[in-house]
C-alpha positions as CSV (number, residue, x, y, z in Angstrom):
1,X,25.7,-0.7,20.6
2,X,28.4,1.2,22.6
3,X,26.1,4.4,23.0
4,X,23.2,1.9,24.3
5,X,26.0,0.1,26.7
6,X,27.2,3.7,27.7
7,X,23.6,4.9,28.8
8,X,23.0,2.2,31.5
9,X,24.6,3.2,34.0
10,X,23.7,7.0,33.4
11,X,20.0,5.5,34.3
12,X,21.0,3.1,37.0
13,X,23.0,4.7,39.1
14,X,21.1,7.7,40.2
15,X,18.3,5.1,41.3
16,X,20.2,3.5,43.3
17,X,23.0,5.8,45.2
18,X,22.2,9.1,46.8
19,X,23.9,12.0,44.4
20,X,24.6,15.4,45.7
21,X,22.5,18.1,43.0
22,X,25.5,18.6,40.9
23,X,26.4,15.1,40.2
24,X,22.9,14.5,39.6
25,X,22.8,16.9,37.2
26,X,25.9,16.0,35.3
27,X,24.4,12.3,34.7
28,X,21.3,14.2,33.5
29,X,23.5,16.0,30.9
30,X,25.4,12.9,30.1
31,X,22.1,11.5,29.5
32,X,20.8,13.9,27.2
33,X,23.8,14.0,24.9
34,X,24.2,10.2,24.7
35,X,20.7,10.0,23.9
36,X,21.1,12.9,21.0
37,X,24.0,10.6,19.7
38,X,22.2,7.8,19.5
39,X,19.3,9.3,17.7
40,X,22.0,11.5,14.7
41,X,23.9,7.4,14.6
42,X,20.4,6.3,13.7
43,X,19.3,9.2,11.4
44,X,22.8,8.6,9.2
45,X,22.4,5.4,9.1
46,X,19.0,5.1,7.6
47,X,19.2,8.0,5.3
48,X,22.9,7.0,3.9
49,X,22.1,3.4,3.6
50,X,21.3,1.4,0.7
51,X,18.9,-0.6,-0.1
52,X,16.7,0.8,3.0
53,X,14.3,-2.2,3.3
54,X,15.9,-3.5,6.4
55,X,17.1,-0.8,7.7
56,X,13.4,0.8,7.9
57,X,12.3,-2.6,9.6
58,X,15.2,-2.6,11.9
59,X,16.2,1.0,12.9
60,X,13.0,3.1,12.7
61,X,11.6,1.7,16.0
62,X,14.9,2.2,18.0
63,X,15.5,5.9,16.1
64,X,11.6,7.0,17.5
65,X,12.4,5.7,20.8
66,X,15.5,7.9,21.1
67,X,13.4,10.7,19.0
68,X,10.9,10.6,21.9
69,X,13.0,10.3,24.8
70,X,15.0,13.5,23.8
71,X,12.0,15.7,22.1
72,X,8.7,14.5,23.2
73,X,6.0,17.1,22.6
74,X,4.0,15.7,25.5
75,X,4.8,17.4,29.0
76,X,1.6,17.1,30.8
77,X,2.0,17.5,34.1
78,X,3.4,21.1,34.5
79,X,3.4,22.5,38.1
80,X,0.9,24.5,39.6
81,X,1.3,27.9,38.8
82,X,4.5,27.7,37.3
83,X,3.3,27.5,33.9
84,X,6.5,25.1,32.7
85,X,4.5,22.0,31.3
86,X,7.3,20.0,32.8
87,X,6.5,16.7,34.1
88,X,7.3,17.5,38.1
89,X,7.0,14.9,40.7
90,X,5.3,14.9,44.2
91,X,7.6,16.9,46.9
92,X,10.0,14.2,48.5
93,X,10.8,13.8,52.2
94,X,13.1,15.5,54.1
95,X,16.5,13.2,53.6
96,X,16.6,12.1,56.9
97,X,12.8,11.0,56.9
98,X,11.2,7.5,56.6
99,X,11.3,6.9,52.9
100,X,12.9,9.4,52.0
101,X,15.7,6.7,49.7
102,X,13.1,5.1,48.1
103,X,11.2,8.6,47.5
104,X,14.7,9.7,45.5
105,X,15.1,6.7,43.5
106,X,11.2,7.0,42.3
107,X,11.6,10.5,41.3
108,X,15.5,9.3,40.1
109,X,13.0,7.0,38.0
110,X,10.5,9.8,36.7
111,X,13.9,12.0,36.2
112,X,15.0,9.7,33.7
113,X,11.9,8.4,31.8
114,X,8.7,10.3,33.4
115,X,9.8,14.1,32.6
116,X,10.9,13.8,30.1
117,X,9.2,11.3,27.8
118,X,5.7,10.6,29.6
119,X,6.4,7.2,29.3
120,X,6.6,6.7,33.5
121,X,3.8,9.4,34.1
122,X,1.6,8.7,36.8
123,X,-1.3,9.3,35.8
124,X,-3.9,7.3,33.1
125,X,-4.0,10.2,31.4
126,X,-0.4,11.4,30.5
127,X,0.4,7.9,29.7
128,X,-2.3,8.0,27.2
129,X,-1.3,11.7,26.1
130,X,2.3,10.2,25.5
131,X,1.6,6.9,23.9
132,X,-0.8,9.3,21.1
133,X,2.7,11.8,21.0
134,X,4.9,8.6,19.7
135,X,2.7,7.7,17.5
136,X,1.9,11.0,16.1
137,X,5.9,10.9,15.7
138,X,5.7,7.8,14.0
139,X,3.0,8.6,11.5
140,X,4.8,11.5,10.8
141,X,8.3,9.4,10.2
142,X,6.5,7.0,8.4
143,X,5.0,9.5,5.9
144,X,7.9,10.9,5.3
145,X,9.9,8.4,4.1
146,X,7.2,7.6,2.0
147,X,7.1,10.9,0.3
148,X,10.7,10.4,-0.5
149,X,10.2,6.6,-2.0
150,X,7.7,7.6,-4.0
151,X,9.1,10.3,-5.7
152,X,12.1,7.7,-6.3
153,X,9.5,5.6,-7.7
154,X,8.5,9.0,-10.3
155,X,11.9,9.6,-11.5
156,X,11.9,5.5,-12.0
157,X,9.1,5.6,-14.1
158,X,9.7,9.0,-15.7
159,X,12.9,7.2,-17.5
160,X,10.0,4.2,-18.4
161,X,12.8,2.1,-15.7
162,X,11.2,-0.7,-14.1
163,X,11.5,-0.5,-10.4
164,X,13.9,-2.6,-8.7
165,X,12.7,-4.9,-6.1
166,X,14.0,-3.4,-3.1
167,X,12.6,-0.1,-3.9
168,X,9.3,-1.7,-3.7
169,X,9.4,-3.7,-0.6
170,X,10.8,-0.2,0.7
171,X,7.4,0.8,0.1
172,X,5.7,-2.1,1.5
173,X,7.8,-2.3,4.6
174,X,6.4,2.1,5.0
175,X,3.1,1.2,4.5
176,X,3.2,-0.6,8.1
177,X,0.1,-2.2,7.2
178,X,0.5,-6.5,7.8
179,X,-2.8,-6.4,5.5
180,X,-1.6,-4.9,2.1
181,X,-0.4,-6.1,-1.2
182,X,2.9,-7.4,-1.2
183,X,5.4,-6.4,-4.1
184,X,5.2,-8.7,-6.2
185,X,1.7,-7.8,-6.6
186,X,2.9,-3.8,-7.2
187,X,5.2,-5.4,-9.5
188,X,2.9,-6.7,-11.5
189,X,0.7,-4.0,-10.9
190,X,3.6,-1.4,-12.6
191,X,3.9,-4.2,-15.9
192,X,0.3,-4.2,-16.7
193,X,-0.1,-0.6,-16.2
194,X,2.7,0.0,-18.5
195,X,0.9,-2.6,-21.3
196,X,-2.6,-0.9,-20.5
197,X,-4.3,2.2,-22.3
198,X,-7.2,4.2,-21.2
199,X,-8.6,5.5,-17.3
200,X,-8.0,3.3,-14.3
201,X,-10.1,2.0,-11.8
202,X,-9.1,1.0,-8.3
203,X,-11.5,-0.7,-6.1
204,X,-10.3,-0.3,-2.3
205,X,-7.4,2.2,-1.4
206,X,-3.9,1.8,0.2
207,X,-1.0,1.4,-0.7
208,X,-1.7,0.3,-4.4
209,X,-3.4,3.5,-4.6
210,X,0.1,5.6,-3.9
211,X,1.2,3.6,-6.4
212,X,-1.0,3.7,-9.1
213,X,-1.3,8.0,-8.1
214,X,2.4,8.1,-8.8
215,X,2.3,6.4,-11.9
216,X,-0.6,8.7,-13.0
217,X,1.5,11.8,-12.3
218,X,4.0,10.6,-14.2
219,X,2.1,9.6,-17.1
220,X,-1.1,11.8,-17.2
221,X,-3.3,9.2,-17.3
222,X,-6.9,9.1,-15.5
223,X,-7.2,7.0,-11.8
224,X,-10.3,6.7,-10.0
225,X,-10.4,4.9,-6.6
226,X,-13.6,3.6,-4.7
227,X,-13.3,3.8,-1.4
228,X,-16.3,3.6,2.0
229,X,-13.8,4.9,4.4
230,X,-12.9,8.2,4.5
231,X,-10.0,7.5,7.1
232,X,-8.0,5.6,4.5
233,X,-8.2,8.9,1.8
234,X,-6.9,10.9,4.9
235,X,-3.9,8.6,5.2
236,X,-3.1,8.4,1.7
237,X,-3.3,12.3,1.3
238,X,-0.6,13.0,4.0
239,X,1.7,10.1,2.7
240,X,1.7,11.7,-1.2
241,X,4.2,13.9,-2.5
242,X,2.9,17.4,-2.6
243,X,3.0,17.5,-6.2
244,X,1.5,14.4,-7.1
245,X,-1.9,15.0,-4.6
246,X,-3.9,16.8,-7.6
247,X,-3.6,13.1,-9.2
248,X,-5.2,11.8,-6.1
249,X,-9.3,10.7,-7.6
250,X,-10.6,8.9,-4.0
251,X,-14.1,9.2,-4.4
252,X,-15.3,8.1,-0.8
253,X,-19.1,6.6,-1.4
254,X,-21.3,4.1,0.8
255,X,-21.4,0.6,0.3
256,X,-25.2,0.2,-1.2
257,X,-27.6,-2.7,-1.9
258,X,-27.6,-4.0,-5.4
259,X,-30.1,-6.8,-4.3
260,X,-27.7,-9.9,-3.9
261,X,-24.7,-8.2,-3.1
262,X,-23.6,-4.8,-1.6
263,X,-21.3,-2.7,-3.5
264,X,-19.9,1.0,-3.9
265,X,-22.2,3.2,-4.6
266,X,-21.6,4.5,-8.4
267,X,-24.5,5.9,-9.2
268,X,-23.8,9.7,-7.9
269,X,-20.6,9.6,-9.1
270,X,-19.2,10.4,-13.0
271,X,-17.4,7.2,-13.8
272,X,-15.2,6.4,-16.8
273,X,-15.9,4.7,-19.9
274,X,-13.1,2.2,-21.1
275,X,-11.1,0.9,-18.6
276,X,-8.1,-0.4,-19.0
277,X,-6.8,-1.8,-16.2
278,X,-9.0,-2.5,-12.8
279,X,-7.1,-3.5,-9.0
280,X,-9.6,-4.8,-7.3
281,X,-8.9,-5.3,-3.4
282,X,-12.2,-4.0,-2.0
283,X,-14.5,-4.2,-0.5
284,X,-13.8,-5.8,2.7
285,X,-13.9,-9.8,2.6
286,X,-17.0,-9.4,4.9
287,X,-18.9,-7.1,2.9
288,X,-22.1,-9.5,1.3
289,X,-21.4,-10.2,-1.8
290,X,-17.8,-9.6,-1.3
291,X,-16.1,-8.5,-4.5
292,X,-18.5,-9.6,-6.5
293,X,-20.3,-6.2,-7.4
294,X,-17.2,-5.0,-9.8
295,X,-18.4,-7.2,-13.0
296,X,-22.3,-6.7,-12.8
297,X,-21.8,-3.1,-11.9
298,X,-19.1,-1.7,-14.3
299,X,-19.7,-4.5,-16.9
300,X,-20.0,-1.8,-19.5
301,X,-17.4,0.0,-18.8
302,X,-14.6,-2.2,-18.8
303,X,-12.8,-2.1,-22.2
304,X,-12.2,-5.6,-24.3
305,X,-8.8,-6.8,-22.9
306,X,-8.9,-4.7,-20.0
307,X,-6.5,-6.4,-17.4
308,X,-8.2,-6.9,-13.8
309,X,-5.9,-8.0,-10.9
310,X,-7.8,-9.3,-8.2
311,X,-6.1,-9.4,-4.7
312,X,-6.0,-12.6,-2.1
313,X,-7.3,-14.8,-4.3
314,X,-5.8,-17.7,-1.9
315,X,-9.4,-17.7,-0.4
316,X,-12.2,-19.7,-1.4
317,X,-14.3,-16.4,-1.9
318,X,-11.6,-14.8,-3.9
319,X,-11.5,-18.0,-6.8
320,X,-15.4,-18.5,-6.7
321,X,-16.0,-14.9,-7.3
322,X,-13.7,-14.9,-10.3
323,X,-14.9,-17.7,-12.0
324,X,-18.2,-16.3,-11.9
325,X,-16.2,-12.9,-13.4
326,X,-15.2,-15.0,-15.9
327,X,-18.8,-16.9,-17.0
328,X,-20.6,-13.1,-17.0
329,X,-18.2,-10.6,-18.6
330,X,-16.6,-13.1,-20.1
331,X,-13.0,-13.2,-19.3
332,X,-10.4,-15.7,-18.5
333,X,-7.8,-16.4,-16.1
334,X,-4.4,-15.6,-17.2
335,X,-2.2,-15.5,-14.2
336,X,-2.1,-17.1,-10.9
337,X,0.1,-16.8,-7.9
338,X,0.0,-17.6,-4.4
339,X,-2.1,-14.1,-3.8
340,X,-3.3,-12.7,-6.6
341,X,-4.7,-13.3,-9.7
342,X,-4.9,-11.8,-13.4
343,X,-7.6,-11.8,-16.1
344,X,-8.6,-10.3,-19.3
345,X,-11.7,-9.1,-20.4
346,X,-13.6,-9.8,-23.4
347,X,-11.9,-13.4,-24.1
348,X,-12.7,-17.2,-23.2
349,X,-9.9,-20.1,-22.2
350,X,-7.9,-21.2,-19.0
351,X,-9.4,-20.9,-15.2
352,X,-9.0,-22.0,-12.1
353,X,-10.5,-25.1,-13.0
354,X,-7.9,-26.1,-15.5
């Protein structure tokens, strides 16, 4: 807070009085070094602090703001013929000319901002250029701390420890995706993959899939994921420990016509036999047919008992879709929370309807 207090006037002042060159550039070098404080204050904080939850939500956007106000990569509007890549503004009036004060407090204002972080560049262009830099920045952040929660998660289930809570909201909070399971449902994910034998199938990537691709490089055991975006593979790549991409199975197929519903395309593709446990949050709620195509399609190859966890069944789609899971495979409904729901293959009894 004192850092953030302290840098106020280092950005006001020069807008507003005339500074000779040297006292100009002694705020600029105040300026620089508070802003380097603030980002290492930030940096310690997250990285010593336990648990991190918060701290991700809280921190990260203030810690890339000072990240790209000290280091952006985006200087677009270098000089011509000077070959800097500095962001230079328009040559000011003479001092004594019309304008000339409010010339100096706008180029006071791209001093402090413009030149040095794009974010008060003047043309359509270098603000776009800059906006892409932050969130390259933040993408990069982002990945990175998921790397390093994830291999927490290994060495977690390496001792066969169950995951404590705030390590997995840690990893929901990363994910930065309002959209994805919450952890409860990676919680219950983690049990039944811990009770369930044989190849896994995942219908739909995110972050269940860095999940389930830790687990299987922990425990050698086969994961296949459907997925009809490539874009989504891409992501989860770059966010996987290094070691534990091999484990990565994203086979990236069209969504096809079966007739009365469309689903992943399977047929090009060597699937398992024997499932054991299927997550099931995909295709998109829109897709015709919804979810639906997972029991007429891969019917046979589903295990007896095999456990399948079917996200957002809060929706209407969601329940009607497993019920009629339940009438065709059979199965019945096990669990039910506010989200998701559980059932098991191969047996008859409760539902929805009970």
């Amino acid at each position: 807070m004192a850092l953030a207090l302290a840098i106020i006037p280092l950005l006001v002042v020069p807008l507003l009085v005339d500074l000779s060159p040297g006292v100009e550039t002694t705020f600029y070098t105040l300026n620089c070094l508070l802003w380097v404080a603030f980002v290492l204050e930030y940096g310690i904080w997250l990285y010593l602090a336990l648990p991190l939850a918060a701290l991700v939500t809280t921190g990260v956007l203030v810690l890339l703001a000072a990240l790209w106000m000290v280091v952006s990569p985006a200087r677009v509007e270098g000089s011509e013929g000077t070959g800097s890549g500095l962001v230079r503004g328009p040559s000011l009036p003479a001092t004594g000319a019309p304008g000339a004060r409010a010339a100096r407090r706008a180029d006071g204002l791209r001093q402090a901002f413009g030149s040095r972080s794009c974010c008060m560049s003047t043309t359509p262009g270098s603000i776009l250029v800059g906006m892409h830099s932050l969130r390259t920045v933040a993408e990069a952040y982002r990945d990175r701390m998921m790397r390093k929660r994830l291999t927490w998660l290994a060495q977690r289930l390496r001792n066969d420890a169950v995951p404590p809570p705030w390590l997995l909201q840690s990893l929901v909070t990363c994910w930065m995706n309002p959209w994805s399971v919450d952890s409860d449902f990676l919680a219950s994910m983690l049990r039944w993959y811990g009770k369930t034998s044989g190849p896994v199938l995942e219908c739909g990537s995110g972050l269940t899939t860095l999940v389930l691709v830790t687990a299987a490089w922990t425990k050698a055991r086969p994961l296949v994921t459907l997925e009809d975006d490539a874009m989504w593979k891409a992501r989860i790549q770059a966010a996987l420990p290094k070691r534990a991409r091999s484990w990565l199975d994203c086979r990236v197929v069209p969504l096809v016509d079966y007739g009365d519903f469309d689903w992943y395309d399977v047929e090009a593709v060597n699937m398992p036999n024997k499932i054991g446990l299927v997550v099931c949050d995909g295709p998109k709620g829109t897709t015709r047919g919804g979810r639906y195509g997972l029991a007429p399609v891969m019917k046979d190859r589903l295990a007896p008992g095999c456990i399948v966890l079917l996200d957002d069944t809060s929706r209407g789609a969601e329940r009607a879709i497993m019920e009629q899971w339940c009438a065709e495979l059979p199965a019945r409904v096990f669990y039910v929370s506010e989200r998701y729901s559980a059932i098991e293959v191969g047996v008859t009894g409760s539902s929805f309807a009970e």
